[in-house]
PAVO-81449 format. One record per residue (C-alpha): residue in one letter; z, x, y. Coordinates in steps of 0.1 Angstrom, whole numbers, plus 5000, padded with zeros to 4 digits. Example, Ala and Ser with C-alpha at 12.3 -4.5 7.8 and 13.67 -1.06 7.14 Angstrom:
PAVO-81449
[r "A",[5078,5123,4955]];
[r "S",[5071,5137,4989]];
***
This chain:
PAVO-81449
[r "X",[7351,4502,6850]];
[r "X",[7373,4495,6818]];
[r "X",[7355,4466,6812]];
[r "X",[7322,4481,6811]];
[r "X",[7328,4510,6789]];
[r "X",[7341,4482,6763]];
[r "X",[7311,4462,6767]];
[r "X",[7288,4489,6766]];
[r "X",[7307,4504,6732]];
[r "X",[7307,4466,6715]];
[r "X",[7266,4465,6722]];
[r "X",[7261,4497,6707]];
[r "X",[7283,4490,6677]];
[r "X",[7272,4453,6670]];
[r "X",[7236,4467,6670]];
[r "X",[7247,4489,6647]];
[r "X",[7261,4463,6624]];
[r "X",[7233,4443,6629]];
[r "X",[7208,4469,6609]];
[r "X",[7230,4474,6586]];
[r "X",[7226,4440,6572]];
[r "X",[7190,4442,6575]];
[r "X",[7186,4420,6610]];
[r "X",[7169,4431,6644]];
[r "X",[7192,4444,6665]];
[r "X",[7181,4430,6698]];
[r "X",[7192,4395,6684]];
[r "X",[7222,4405,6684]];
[r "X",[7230,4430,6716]];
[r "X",[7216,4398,6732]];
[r "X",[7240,4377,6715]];
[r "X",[7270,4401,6730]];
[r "X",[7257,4398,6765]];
[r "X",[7253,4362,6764]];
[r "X",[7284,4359,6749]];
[r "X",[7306,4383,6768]];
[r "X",[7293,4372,6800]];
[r "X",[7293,4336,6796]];
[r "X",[7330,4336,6783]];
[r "X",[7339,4356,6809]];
[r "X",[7325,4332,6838]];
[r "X",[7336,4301,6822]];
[r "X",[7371,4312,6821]];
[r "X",[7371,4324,6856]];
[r "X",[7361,4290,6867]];
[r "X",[7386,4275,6843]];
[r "X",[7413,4298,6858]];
[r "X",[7403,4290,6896]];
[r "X",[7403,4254,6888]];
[r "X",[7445,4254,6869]];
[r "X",[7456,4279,6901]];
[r "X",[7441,4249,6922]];
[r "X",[7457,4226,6910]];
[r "X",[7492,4250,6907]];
[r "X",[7485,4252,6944]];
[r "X",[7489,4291,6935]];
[r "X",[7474,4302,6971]];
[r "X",[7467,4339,6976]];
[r "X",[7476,4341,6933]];
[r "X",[7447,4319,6928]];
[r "X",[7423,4346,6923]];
[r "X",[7445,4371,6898]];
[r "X",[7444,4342,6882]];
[r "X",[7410,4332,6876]];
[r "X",[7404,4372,6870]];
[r "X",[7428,4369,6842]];
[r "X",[7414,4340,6824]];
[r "X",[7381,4357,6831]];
[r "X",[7392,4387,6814]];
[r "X",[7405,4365,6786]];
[r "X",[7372,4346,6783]];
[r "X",[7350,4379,6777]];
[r "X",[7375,4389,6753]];
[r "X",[7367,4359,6727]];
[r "X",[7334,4367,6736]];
[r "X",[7332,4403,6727]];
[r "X",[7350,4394,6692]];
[r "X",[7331,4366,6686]];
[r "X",[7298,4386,6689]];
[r "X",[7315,4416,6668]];
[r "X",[7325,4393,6638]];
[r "X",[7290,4374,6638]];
[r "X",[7273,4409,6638]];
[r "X",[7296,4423,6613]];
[r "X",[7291,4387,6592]];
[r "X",[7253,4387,6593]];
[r "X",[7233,4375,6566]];
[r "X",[7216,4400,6545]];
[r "X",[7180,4404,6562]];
[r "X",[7148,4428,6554]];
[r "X",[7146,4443,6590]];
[r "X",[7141,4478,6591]];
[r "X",[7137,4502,6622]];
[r "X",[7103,4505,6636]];
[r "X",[7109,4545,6635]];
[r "X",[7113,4537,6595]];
[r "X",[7079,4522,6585]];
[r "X",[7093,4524,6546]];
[r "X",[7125,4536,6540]];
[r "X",[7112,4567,6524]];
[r "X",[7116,4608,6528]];
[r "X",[7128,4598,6565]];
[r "X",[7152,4618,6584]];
[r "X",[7174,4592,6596]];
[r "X",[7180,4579,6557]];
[r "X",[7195,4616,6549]];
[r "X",[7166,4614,6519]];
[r "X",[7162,4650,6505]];
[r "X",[7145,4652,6475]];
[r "X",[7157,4687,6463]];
[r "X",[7194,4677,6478]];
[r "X",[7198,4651,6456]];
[r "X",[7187,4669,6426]];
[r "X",[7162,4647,6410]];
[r "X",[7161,4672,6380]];
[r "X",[7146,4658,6342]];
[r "X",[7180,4677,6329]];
[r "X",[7207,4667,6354]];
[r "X",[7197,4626,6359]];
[r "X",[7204,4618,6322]];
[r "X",[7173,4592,6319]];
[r "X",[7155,4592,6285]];
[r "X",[7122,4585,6297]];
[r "X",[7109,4574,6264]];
[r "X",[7135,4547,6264]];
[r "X",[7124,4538,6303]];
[r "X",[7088,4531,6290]];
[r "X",[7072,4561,6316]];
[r "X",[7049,4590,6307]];
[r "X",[7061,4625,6316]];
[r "X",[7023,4632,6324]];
[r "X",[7013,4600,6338]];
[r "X",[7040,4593,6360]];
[r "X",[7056,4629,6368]];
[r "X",[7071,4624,6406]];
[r "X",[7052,4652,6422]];
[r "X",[7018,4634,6415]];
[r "X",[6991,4647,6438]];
[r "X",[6983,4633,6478]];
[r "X",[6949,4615,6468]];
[r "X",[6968,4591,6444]];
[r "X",[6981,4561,6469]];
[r "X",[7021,4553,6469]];
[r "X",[7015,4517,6470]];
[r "X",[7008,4490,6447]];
[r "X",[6975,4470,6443]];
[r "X",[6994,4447,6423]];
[r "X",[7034,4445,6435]];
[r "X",[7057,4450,6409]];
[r "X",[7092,4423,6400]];
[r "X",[7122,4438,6406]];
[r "X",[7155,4415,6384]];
[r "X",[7188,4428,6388]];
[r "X",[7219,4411,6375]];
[r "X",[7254,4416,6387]];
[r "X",[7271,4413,6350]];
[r "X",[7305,4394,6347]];
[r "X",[7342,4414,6348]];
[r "X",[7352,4439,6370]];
[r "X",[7359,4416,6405]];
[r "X",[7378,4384,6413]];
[r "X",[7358,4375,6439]];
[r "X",[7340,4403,6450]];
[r "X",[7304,4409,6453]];
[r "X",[7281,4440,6457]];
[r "X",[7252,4449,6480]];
[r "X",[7219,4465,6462]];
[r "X",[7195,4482,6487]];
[r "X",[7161,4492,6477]];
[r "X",[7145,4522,6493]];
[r "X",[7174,4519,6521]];
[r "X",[7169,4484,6529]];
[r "X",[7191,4457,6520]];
[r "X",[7180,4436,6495]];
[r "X",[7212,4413,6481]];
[r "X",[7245,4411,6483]];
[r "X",[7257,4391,6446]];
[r "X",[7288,4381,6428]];
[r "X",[7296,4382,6390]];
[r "X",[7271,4366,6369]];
[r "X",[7245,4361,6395]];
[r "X",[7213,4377,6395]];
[r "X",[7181,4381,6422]];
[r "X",[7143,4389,6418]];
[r "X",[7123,4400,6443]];
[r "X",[7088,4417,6443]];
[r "X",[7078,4451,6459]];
[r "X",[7043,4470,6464]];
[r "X",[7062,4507,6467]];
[r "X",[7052,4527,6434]];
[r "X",[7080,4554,6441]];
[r "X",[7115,4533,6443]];
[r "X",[7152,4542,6449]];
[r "X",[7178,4514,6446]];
[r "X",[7215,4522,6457]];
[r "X",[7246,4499,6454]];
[r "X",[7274,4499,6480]];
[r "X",[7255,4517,6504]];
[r "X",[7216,4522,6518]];
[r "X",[7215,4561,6510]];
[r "X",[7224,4575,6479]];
[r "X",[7251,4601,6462]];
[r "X",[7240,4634,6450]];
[r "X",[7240,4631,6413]];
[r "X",[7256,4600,6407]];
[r "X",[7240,4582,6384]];
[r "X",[7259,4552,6385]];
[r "X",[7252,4541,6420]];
[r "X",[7216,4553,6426]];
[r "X",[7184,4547,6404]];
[r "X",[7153,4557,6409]];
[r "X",[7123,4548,6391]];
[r "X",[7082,4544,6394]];
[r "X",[7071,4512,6395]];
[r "X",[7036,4504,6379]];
[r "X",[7012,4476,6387]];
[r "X",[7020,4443,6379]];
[r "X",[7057,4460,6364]];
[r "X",[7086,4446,6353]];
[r "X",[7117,4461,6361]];
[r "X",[7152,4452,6352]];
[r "X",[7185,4465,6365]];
[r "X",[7221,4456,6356]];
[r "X",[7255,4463,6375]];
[r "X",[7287,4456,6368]];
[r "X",[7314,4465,6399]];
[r "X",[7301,4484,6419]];
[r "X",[7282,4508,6391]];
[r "X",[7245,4505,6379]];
[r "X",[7243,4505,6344]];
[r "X",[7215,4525,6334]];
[r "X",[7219,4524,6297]];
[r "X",[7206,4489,6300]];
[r "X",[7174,4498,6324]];
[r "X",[7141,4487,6315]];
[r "X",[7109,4492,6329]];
[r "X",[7076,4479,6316]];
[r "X",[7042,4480,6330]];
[r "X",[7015,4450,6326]];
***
């Protein structure tokens, strides 16, 4: 009974871990069956076959439980650490179709105070029109792009040894990058919100959450520096 409580926890929480870093979750649950299971009977068989040949008698079969039990042990971490060490993917939950104003993302508009005043941007210095692209345009004007826009960010050197950060664009993960590396990417989503550190944003806090309207054919650049955006150094420029 134990044992299936465990297993049942460890699919649960590797396809957990698995959306986090942007892969399909199935891939993975499947991965901790297969894994736990085939463990599990390969060292039951190699514990029958040692207590056979320690003539163990009626201990032969605590025995092969054990080494059973030890097998789907390795499994269950193995499939943990390859779920919690998955490569950065673009999956997002079917029940998500873009990351945006969804429940399950925490996305409030008014919560996280998207107020002119409070956010600090100079729009003049962004390159957008207050009248053009105010964020409360009207339902008849589409929210994607004909044309996608190019997303750059850099991950500036100083501020890790080592260490990376992880950007994530509308809730999805984009890149994870280390000091003095950069990545560009394309999107077709005229209302954007990239985080750092973590798919949903902080209320007010400028330095790990931007948001921005991307125009046809745009060119946006965004630059971070440990774990902080740096929004002094945005730019955004339309074709």
């Amino acid at each position: 009974m134990l044992e299936i409580i465990c297993l049942i926890w460890l699919w649960r929480v590797n396809g957990k871990h698995a959306i986090e870093r942007g892969q399909n979750p199935k891939k993975y649950r499947a991965l901790t069956l297969g894994l736990w299971f085939g463990l599990e009977f390969t060292g039951t068989f190699v514990g029958a076959w040692l207590m056979q040949l320690l003539n163990a008698g009626d201990n032969a079969f605590y025995g092969a439980y054990f080494f059973g039990i030890i097998g789907a042990a390795i499994g269950g971490f193995t499939s943990y650490w390859v779920a919690k060490k998955a490569p950065m993917g673009n999956y997002r939950p079917e029940d998500q179709p873009n990351g945006w104003n969804n429940q399950s993302g925490g996305w409030n508009q008014s919560q996280n105070g998207w107020d002119n005043q409070q956010n600090g941007w100079n729009r003049n210095q962004n390159g957008w029109d207050n009248q053009q692209n105010v964020w409360g345009q009207t339902q008849q004007e589409p929210d994607c792009l004909f044309a996608p826009a190019t997303i750059r960010i850099i991950e500036e050197e100083g501020g890790y040894n080592g260490g990376q950060d992880a950007f994530f664009l509308n809730g999805r993960p984009i890149c994870s990058l280390q000091p003095g590396s950069e990545y560009t990417f394309t999107t077709y989503a005229k209302k954007n919100v990239l985080t750092i550190g973590r798919p949903t944003p902080e209320p007010s806090d400028e330095t790990t959450v931007l948001k921005f309207i991307a125009g046809e054919k745009g060119q946006i650049e965004i630059h971070a520096c440990a774990g902080r955006l740096l929004p002094g150094k945005f730019s955004n420029y339309t074709a």
